[in-house]
N, C-alpha and C positions, 0 to 999 in steps of 0.2 A: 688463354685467359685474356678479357678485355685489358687493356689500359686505365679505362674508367674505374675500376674497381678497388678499393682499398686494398694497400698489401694488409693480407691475416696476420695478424699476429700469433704467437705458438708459445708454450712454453705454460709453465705453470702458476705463471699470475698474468696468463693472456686477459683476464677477463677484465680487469680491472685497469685495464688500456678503453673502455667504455667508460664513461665518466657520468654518467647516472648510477651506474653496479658501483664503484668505487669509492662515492659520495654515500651509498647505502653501507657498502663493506667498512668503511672507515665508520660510520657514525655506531654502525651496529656493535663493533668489536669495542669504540669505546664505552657505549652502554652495558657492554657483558663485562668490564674492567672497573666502570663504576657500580655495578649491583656487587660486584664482589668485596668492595673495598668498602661498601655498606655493610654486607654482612661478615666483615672484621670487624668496622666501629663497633655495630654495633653488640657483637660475641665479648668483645673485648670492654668496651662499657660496662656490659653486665657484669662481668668479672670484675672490674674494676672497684661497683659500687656496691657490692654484695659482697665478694670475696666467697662466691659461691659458685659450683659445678651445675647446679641444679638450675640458676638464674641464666647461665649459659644453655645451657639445655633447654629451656622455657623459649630465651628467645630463638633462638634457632628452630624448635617448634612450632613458634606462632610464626615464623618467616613461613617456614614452608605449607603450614596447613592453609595461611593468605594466598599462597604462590597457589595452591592447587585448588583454591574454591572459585577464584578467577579465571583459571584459563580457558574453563569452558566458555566464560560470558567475554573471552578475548577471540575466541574464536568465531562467535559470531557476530561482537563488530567488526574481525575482519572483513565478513562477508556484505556486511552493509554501508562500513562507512568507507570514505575514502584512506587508504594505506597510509597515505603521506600523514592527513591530520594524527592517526595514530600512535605513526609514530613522534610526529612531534609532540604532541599530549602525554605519552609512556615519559619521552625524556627530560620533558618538562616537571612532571611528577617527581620521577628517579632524585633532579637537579632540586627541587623543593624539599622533599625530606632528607636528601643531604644535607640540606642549608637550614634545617631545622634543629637535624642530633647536632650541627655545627655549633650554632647558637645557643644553644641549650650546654651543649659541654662549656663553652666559654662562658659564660652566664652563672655557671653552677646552680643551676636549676636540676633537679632532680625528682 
């Protein structure tokens, strides 16, 4: 083995010794931590302002039938547009309608 060459790293978070994968693995895991803790808010809203199983149920339905009418038209601006704009647009979004059920709960708007 040359000199010149990088020691490899090994082990089970070698990858993320790469500092573009790491920057992706980090931003990524936090946007799968904040979709989740949106769909608490917002399960737990509806409970809240209902006092209804059915209203929980509703929104969790309209999560995911949203989630699955999309991902076909996500898969192909993968394929057009630039990844990076993508993904900063998704988290930007994600960070908006947080900041939305946010202000709305505090507000008491309903």
């Amino acid at each position: 083995m040359s000199d010149l060459a990088p020691a490899a790293a090994s082990g089970a978070f070698a990858s993320l010794s790469n500092r573009n994968y790491a920057g992706l693995f980090w931003s990524g895991l936090m946007a799968f931590l904040a979709v989740g803790m949106q769909i608490l808010a917002r399960s737990w809203l509806a409970i809240e302002l209902t006092d209804s199983n059915l209203a929980f149920a509703a929104v969790m339905f309209a999560f995911g039938l949203g989630m699955l009418a999309i991902t076909p038209f996500g898969g192909v601006a993968a394929d057009r547009f630039s990844r990076r704009a993508l993904i900063l647009g998704s988290h930007a979004s994600l960070s908006l309608s947080a900041l939305w059920l946010g202000v709305m709960v505090l507000t008491d708007r309903e």
